[in-house]
PDB file of the backbone (N, CA, C, O) and the ligand in Angstrom, with CONECT records:
HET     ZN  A 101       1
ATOM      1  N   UNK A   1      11.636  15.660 -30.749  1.00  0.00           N
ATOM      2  CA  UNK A   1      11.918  14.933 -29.518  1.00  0.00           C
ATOM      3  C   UNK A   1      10.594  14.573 -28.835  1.00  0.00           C
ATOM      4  O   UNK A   1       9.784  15.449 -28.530  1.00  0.00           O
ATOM      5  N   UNK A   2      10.376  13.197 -28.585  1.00  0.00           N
ATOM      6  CA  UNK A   2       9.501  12.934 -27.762  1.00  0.00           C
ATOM      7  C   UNK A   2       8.837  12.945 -26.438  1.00  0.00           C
ATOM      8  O   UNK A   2       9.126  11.949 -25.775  1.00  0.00           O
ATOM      9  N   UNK A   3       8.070  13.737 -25.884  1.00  0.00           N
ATOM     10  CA  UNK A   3       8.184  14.093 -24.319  1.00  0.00           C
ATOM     11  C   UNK A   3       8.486  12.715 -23.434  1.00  0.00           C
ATOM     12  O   UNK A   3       8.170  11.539 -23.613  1.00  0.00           O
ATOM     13  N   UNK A   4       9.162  13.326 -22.505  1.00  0.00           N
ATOM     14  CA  UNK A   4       9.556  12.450 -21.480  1.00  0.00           C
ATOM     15  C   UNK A   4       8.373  11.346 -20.521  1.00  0.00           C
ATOM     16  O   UNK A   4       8.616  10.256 -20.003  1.00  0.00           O
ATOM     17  N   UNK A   5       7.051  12.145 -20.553  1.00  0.00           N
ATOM     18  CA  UNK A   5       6.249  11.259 -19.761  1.00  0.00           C
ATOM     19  C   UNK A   5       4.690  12.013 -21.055  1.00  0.00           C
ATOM     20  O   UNK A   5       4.329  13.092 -21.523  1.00  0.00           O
ATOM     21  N   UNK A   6       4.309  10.639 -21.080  1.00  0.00           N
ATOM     22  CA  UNK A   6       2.783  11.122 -22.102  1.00  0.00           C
ATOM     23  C   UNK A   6       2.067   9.455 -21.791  1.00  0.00           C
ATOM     24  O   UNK A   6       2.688   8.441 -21.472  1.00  0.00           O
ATOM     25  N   UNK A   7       0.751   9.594 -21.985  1.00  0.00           N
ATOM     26  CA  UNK A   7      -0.258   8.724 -21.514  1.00  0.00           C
ATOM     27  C   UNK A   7      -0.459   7.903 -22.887  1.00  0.00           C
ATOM     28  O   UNK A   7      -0.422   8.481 -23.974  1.00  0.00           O
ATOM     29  N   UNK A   8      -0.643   6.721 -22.783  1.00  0.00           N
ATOM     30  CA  UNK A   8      -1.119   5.934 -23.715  1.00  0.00           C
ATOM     31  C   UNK A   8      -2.818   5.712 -23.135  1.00  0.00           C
ATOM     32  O   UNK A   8      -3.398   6.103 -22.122  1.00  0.00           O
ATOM     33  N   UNK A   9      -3.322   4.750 -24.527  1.00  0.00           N
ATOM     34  CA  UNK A   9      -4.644   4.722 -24.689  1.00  0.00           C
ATOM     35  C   UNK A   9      -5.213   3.648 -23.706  1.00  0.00           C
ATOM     36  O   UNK A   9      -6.384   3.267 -23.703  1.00  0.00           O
ATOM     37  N   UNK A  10      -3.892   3.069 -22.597  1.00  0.00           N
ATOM     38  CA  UNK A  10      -4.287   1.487 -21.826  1.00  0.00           C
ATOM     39  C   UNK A  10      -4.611   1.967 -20.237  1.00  0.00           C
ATOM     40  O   UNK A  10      -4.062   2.908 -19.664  1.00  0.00           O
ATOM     41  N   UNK A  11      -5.380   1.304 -19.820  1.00  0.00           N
ATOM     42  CA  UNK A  11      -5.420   1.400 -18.472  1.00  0.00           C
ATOM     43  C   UNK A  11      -5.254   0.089 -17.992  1.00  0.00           C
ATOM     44  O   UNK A  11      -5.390  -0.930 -18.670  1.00  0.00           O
ATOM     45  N   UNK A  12      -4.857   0.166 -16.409  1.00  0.00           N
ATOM     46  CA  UNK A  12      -4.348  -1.326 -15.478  1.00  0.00           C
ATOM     47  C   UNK A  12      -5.081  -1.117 -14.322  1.00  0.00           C
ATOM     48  O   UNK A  12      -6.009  -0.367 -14.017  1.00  0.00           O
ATOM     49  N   UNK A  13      -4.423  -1.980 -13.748  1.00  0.00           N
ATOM     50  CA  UNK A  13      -4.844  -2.272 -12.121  1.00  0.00           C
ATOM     51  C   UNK A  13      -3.967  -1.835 -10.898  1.00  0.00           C
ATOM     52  O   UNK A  13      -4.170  -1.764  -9.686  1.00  0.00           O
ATOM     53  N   UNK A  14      -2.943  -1.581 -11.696  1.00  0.00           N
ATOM     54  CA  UNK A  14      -1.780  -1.053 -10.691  1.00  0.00           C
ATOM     55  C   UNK A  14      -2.270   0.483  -9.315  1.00  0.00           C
ATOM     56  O   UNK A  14      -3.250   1.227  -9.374  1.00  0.00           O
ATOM     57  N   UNK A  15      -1.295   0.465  -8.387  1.00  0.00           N
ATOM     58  CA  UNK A  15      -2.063   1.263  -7.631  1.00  0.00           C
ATOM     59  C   UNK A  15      -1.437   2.762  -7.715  1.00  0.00           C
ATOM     60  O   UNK A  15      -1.543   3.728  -6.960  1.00  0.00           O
ATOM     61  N   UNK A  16      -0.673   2.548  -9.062  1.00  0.00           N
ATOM     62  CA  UNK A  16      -0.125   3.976  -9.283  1.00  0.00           C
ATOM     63  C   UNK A  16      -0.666   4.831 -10.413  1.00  0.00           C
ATOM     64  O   UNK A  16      -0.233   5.820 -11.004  1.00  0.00           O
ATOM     65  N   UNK A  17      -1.834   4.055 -10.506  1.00  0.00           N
ATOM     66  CA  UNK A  17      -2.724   4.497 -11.877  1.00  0.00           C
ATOM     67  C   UNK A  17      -3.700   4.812 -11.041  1.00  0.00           C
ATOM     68  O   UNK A  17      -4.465   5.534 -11.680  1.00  0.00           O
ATOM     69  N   UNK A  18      -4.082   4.672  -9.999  1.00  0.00           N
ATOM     70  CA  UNK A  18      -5.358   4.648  -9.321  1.00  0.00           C
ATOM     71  C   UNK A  18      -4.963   6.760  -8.527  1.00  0.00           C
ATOM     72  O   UNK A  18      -3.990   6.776  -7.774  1.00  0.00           O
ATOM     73  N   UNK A  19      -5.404   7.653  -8.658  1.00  0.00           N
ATOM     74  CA  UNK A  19      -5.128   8.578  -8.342  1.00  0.00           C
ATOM     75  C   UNK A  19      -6.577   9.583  -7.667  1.00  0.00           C
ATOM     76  O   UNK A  19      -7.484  10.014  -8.379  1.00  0.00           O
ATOM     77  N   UNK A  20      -6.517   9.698  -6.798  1.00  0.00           N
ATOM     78  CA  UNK A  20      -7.694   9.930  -6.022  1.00  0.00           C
ATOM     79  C   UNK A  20      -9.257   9.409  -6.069  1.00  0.00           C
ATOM     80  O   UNK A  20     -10.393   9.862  -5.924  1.00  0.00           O
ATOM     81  N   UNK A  21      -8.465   7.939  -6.420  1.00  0.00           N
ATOM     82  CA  UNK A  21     -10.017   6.797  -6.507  1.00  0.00           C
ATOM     83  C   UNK A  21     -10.188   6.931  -7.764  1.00  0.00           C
ATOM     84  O   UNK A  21     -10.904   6.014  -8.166  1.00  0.00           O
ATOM     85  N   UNK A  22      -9.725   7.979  -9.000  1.00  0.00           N
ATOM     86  CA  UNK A  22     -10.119   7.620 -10.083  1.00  0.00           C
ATOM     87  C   UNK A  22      -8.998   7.159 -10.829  1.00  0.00           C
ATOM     88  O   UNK A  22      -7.848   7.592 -10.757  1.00  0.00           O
ATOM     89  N   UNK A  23      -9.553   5.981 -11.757  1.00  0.00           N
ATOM     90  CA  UNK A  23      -7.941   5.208 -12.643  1.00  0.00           C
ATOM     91  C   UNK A  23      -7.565   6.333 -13.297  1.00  0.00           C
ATOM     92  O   UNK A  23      -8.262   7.347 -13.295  1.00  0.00           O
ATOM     93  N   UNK A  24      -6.487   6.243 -13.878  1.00  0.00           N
ATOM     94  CA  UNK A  24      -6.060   7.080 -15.102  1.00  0.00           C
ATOM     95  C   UNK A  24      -5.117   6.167 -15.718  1.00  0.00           C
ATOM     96  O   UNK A  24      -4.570   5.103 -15.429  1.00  0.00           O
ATOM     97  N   UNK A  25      -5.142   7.064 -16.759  1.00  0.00           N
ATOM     98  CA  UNK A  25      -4.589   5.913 -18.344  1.00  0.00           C
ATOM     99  C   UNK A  25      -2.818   5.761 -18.130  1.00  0.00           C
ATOM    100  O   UNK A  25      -2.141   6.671 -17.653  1.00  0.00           O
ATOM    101  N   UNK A  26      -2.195   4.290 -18.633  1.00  0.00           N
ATOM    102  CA  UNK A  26      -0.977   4.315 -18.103  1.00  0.00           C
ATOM    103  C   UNK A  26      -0.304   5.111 -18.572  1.00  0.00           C
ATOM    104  O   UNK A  26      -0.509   5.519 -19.715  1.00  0.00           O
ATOM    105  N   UNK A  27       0.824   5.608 -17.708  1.00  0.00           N
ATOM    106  CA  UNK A  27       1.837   6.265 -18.686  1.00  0.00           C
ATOM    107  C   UNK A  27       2.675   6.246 -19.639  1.00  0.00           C
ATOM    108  O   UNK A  27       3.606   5.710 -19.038  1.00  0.00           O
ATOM    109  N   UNK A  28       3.134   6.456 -20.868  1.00  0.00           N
ATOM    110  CA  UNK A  28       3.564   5.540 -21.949  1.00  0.00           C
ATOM    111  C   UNK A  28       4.734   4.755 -21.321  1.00  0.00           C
ATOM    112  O   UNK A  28       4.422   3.602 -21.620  1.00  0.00           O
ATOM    113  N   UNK A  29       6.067   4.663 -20.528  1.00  0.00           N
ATOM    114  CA  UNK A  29       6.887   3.946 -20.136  1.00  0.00           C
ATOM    115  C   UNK A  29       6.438   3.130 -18.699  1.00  0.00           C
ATOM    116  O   UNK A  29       7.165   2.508 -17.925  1.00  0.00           O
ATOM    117  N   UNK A  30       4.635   3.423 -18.625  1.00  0.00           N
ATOM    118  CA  UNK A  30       4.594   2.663 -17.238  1.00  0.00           C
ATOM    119  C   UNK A  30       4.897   0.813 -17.553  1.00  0.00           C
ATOM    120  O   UNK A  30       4.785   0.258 -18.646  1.00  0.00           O
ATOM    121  N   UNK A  31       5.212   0.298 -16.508  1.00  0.00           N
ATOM    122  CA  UNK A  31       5.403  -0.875 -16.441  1.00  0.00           C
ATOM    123  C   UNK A  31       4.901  -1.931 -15.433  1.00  0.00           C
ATOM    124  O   UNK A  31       5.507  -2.234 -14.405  1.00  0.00           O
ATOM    125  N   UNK A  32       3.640  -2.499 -15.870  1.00  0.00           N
ATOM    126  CA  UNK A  32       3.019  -2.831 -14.953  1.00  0.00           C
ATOM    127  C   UNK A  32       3.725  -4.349 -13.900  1.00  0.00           C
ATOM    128  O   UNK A  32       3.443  -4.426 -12.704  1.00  0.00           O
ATOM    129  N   UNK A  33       4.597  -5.390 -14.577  1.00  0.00           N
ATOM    130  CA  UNK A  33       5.439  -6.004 -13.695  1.00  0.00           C
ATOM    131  C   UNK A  33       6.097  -5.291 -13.088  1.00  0.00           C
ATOM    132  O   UNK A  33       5.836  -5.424 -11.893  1.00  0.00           O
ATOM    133  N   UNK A  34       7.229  -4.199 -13.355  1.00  0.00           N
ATOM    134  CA  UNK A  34       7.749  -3.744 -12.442  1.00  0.00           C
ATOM    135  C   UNK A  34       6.979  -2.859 -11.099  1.00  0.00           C
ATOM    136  O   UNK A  34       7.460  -2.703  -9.977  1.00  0.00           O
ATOM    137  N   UNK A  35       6.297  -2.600 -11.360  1.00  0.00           N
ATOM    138  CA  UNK A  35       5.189  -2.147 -10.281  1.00  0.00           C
ATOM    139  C   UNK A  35       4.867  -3.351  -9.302  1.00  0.00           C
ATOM    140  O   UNK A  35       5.051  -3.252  -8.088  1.00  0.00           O
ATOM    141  N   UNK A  36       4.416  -4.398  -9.858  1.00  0.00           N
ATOM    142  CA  UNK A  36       3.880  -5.231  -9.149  1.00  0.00           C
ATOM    143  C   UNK A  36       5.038  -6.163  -7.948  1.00  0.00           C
ATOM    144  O   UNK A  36       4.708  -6.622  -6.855  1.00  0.00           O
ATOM    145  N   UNK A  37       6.284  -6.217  -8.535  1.00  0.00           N
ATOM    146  CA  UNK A  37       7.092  -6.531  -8.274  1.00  0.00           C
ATOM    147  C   UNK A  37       8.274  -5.906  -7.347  1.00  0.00           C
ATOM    148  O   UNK A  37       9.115  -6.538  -6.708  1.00  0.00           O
ATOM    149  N   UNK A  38       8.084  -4.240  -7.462  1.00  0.00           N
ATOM    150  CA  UNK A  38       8.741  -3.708  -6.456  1.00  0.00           C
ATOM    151  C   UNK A  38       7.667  -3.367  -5.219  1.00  0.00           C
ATOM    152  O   UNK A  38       7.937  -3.341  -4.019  1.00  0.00           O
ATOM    153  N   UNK A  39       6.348  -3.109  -5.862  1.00  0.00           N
ATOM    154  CA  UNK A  39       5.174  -3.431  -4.495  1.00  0.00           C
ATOM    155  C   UNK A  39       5.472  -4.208  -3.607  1.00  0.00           C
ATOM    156  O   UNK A  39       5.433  -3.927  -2.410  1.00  0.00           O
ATOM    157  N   UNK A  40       5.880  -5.518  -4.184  1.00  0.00           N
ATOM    158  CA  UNK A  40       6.110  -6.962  -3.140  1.00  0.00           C
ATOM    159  C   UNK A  40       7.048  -6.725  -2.180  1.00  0.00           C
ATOM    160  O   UNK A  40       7.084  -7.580  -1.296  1.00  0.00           O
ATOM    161  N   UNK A  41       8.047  -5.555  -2.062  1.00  0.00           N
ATOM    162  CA  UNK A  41       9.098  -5.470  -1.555  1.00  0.00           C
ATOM    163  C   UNK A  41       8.746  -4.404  -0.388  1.00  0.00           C
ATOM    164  O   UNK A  41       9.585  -4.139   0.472  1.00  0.00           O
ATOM    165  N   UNK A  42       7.523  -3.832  -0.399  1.00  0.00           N
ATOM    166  CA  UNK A  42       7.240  -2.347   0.487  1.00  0.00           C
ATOM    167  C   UNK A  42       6.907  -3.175   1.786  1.00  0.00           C
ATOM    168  O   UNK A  42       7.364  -2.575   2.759  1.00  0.00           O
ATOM    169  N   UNK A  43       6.326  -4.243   2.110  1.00  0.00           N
ATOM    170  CA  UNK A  43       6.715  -4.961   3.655  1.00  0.00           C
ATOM    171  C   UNK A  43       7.134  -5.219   4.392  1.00  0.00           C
ATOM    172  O   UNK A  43       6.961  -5.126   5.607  1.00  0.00           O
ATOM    173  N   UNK A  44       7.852  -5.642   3.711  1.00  0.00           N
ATOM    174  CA  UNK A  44       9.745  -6.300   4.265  1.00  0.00           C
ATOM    175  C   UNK A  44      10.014  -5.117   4.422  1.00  0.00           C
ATOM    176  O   UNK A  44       9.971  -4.922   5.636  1.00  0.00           O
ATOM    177  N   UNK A  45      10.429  -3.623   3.576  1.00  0.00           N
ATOM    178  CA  UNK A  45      10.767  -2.397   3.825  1.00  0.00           C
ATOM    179  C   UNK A  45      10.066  -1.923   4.847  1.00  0.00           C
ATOM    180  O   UNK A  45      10.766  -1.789   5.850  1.00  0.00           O
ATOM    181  N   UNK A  46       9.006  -1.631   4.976  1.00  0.00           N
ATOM    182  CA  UNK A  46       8.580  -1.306   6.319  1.00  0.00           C
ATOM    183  C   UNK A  46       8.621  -1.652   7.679  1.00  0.00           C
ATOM    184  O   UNK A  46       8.518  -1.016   8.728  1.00  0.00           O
ATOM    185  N   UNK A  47       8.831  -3.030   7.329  1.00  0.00           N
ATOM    186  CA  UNK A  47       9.407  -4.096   8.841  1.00  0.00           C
ATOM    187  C   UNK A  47      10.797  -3.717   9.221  1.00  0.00           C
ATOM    188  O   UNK A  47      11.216  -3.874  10.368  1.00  0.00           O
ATOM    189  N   UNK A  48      11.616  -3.144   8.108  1.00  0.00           N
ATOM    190  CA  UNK A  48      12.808  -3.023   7.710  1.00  0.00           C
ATOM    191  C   UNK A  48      12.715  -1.771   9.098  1.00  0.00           C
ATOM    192  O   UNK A  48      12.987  -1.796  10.298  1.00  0.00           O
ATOM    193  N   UNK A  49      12.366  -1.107   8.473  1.00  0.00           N
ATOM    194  CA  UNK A  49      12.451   0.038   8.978  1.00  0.00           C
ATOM    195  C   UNK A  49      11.866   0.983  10.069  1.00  0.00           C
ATOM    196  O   UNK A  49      12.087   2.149  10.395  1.00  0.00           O
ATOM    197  N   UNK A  50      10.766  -0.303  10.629  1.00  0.00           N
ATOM    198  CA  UNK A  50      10.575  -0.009  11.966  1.00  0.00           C
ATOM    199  C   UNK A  50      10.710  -0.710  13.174  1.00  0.00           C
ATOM    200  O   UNK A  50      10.265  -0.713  14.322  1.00  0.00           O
ATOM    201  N   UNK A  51      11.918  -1.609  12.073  1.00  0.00           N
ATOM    202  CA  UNK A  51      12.686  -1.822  13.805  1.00  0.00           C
ATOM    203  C   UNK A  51      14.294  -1.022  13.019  1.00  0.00           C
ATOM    204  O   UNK A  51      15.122  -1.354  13.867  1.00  0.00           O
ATOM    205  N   UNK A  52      14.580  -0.730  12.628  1.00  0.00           N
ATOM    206  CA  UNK A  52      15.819   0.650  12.652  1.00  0.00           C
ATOM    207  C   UNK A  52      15.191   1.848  13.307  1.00  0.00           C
ATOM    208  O   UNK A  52      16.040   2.199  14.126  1.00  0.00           O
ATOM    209  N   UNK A  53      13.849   2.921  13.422  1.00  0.00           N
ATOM    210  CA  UNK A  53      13.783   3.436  13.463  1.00  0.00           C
ATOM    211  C   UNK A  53      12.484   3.607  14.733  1.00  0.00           C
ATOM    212  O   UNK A  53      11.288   3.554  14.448  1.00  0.00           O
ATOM    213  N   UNK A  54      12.967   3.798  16.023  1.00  0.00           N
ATOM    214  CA  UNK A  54      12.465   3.729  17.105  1.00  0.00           C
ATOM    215  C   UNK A  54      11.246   5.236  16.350  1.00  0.00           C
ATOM    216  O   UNK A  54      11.564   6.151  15.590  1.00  0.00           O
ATOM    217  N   UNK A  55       9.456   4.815  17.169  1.00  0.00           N
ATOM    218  CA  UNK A  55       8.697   6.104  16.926  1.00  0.00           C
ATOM    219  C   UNK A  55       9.012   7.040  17.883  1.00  0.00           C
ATOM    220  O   UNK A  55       8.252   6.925  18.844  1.00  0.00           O
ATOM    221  N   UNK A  56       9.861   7.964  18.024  1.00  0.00           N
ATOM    222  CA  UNK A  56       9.522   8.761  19.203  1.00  0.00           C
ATOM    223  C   UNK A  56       8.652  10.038  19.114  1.00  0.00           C
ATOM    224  O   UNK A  56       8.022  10.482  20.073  1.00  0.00           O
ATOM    225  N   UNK A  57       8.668  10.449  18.194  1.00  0.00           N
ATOM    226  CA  UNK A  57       7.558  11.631  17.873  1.00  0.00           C
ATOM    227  C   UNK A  57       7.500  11.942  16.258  1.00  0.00           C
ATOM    228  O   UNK A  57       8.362  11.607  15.445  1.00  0.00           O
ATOM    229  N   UNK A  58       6.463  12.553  16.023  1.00  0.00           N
ATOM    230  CA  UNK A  58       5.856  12.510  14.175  1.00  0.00           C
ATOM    231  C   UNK A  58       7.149  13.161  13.718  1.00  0.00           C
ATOM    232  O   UNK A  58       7.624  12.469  12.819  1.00  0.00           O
ATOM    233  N   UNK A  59       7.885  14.190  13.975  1.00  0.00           N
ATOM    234  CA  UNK A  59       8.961  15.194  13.252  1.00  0.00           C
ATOM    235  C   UNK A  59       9.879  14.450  12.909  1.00  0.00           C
ATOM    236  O   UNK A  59       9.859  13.808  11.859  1.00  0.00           O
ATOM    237  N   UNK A  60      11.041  14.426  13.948  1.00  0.00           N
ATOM    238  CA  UNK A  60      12.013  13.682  13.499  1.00  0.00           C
ATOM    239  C   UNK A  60      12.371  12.067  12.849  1.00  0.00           C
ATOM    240  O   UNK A  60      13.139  11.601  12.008  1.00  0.00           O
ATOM    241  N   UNK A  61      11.312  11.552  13.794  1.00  0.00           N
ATOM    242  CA  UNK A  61      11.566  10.210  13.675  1.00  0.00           C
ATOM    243  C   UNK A  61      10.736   9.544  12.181  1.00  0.00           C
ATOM    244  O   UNK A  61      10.993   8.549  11.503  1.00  0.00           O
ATOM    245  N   UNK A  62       9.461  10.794  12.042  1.00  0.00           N
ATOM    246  CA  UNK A  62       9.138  10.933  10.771  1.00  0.00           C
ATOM    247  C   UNK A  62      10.100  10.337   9.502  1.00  0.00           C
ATOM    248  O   UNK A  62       9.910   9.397   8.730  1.00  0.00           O
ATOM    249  N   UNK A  63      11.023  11.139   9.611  1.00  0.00           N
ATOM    250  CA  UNK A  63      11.932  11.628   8.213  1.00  0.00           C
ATOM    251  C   UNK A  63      12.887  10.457   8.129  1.00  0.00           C
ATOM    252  O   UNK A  63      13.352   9.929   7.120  1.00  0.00           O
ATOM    253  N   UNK A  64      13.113  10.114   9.625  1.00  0.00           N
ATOM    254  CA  UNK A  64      14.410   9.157   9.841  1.00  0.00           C
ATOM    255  C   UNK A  64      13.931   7.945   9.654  1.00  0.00           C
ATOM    256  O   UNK A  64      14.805   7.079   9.681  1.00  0.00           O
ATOM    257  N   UNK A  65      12.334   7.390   9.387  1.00  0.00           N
ATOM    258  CA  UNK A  65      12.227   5.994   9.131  1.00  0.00           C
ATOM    259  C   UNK A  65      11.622   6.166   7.233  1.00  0.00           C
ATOM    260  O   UNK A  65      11.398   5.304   6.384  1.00  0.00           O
ATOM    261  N   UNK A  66      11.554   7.359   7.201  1.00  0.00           N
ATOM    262  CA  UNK A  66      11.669   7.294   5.500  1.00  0.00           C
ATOM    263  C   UNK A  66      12.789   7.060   4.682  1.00  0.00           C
ATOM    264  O   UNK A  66      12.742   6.481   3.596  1.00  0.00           O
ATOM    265  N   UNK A  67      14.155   7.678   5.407  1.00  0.00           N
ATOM    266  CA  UNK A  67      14.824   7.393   4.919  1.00  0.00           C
ATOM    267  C   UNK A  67      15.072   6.470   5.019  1.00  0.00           C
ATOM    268  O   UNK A  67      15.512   5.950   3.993  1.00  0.00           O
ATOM    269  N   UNK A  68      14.965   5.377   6.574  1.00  0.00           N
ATOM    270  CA  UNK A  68      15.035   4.298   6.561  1.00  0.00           C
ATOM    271  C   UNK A  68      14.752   3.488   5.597  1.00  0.00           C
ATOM    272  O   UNK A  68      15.648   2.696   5.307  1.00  0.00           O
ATOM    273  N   UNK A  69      13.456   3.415   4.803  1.00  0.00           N
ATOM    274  CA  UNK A  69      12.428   2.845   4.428  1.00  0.00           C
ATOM    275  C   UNK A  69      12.960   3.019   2.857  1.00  0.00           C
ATOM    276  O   UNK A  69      12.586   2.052   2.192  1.00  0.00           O
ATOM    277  N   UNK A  70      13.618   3.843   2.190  1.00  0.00           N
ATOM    278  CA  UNK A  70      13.889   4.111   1.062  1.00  0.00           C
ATOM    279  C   UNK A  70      15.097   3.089   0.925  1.00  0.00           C
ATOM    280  O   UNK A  70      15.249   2.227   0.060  1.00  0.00           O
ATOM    281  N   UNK A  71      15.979   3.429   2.081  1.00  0.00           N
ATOM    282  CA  UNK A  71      17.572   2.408   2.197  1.00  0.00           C
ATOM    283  C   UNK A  71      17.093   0.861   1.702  1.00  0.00           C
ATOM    284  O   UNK A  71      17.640   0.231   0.797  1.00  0.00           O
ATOM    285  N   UNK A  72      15.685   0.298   2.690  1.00  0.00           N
ATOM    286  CA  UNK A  72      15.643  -0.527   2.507  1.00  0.00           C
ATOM    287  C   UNK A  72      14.960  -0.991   1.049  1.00  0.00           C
ATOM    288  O   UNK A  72      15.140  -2.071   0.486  1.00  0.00           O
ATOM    289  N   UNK A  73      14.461  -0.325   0.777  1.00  0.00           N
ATOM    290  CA  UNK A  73      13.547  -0.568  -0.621  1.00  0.00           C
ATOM    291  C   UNK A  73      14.900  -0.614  -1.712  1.00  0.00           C
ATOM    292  O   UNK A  73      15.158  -1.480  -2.548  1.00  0.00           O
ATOM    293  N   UNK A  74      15.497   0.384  -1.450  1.00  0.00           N
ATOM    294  CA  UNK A  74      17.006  -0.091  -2.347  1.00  0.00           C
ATOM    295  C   UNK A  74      17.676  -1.253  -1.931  1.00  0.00           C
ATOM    296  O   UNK A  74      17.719  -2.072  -2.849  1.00  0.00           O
ATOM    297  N   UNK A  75      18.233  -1.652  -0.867  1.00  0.00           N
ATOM    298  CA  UNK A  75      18.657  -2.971  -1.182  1.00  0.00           C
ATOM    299  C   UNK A  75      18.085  -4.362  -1.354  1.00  0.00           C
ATOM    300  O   UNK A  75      18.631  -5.417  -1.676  1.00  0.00           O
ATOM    301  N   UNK A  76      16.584  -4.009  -0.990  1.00  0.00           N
ATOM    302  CA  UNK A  76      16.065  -5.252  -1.349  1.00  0.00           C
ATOM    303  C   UNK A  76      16.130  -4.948  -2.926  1.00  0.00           C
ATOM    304  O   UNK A  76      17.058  -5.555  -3.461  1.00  0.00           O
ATOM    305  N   UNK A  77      15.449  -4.238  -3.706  1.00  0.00           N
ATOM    306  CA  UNK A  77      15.363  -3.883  -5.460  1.00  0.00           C
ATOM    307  C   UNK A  77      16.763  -4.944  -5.598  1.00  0.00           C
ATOM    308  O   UNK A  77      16.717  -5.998  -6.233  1.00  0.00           O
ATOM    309  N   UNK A  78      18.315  -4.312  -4.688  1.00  0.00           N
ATOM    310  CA  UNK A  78      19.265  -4.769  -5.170  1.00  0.00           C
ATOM    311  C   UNK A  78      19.539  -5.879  -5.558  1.00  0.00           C
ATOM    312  O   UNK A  78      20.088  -6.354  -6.552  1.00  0.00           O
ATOM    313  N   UNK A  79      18.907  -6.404  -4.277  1.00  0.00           N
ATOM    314  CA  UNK A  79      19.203  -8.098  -4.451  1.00  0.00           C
ATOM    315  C   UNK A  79      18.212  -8.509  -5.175  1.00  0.00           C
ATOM    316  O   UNK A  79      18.763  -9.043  -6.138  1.00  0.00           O
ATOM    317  N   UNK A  80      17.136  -8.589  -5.304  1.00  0.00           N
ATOM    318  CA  UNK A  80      16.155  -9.178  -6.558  1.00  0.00           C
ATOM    319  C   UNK A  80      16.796  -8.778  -7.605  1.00  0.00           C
ATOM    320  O   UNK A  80      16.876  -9.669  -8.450  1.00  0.00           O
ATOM    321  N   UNK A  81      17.422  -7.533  -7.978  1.00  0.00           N
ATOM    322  CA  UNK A  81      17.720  -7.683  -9.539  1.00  0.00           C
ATOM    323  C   UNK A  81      18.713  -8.707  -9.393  1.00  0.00           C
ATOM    324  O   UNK A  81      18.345  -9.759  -9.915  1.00  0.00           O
ATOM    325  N   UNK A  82      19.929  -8.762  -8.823  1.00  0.00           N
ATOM    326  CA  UNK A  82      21.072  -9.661  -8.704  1.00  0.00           C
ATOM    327  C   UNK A  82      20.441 -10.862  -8.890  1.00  0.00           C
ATOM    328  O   UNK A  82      20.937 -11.645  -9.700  1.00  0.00           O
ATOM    329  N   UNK A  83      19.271 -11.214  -8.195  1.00  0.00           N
ATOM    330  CA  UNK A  83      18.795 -13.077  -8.415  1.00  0.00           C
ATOM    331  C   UNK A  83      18.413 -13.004 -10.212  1.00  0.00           C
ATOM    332  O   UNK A  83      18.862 -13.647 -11.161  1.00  0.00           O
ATOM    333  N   UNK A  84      17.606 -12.144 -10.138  1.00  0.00           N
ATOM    334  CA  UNK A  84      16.949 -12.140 -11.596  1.00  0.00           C
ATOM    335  C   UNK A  84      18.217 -12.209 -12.444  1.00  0.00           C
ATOM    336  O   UNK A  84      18.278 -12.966 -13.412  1.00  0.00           O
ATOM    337  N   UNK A  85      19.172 -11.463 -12.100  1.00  0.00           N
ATOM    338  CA  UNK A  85      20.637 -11.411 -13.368  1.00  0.00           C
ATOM    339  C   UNK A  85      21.300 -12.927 -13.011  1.00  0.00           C
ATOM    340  O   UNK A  85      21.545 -13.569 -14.032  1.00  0.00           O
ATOM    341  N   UNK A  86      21.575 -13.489 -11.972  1.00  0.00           N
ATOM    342  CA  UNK A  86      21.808 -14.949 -11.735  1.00  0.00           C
ATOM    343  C   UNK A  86      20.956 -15.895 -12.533  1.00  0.00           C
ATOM    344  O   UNK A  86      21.452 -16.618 -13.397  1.00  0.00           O
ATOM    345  N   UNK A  87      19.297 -15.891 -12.163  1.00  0.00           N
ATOM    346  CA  UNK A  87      18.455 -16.737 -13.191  1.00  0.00           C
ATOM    347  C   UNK A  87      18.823 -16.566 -14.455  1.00  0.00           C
ATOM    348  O   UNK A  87      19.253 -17.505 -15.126  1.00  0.00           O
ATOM    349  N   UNK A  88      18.718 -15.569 -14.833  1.00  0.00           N
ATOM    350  CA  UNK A  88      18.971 -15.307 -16.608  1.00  0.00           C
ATOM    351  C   UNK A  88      20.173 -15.670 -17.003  1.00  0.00           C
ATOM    352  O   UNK A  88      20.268 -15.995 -18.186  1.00  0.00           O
ATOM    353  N   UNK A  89      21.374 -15.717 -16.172  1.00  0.00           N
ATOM    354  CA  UNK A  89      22.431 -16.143 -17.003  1.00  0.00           C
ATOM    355  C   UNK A  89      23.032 -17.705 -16.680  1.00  0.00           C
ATOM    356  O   UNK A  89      24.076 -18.280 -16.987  1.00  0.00           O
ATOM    357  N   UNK A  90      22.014 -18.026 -16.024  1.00  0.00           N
ATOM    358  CA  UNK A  90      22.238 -19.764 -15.975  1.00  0.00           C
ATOM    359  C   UNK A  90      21.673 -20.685 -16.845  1.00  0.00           C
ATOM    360  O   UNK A  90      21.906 -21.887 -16.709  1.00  0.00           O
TER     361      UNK A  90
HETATM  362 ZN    ZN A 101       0.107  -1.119 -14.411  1.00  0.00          ZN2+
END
C-alpha cells in the first residue's frame, strides 16, 4: 500500500509549499491549479465573513468569523465547481 501523503522530486510556486520561508518539494497528490484556484476565492471569503461576523473581541468573535470564513470558502468552491461542471458539459 502506498502512503497516503509522500513528496515528489518537483517543486512550485504555490504558497503551500512555501513553509517557514523555505520551499519544500510538492506533495505527490499536490495540485498546483487547484491551489491557485481555490486561493482566488480566500477574498471574497474574507469579505464574506467580515461583514457576518461583527469584531468584538479576539476569543469569541475569533472562532465565529472562522467558521464564518470556512462556510464561505465552501460555497463559493460550490459554485465554481457547478460553473466548471456546466462549462464541461456544454
Ligand atoms: Zn503548486
Amino acid at each position: 500500500m502506498e502512503p497516503l501523503f509522500s513528496l515528489c522530486e518537483e517543486f512550485c510556486d504555490c504558497r503551500e509549499t512555501l513553509v517557514s520561508g523555505v520551499r519544500q518539494q510538492k506533495a505527490r497528490f499536490h495540485d498546483c491549479d487547484y491551489c491557485r484556484a481555490r486561493n482566488a476565492l480566500i477574498p471574497q471569503a474574507e469579505a464574506q465573513a467580515n461583514r457576518a461576523v461583527p469584531r468584538v473581541s479576539a476569543g469569541a468573535s475569533a472562532s465565529a468569523w472562522t467558521r464564518a470564513f470556512s462556510i464561505a470558502m465552501d460555497e463559493l468552491a460550490r459554485a465554481a465547481a457547478q460553473r466548471l461542471v456546466i462549462a464541461v458539459s456544454r
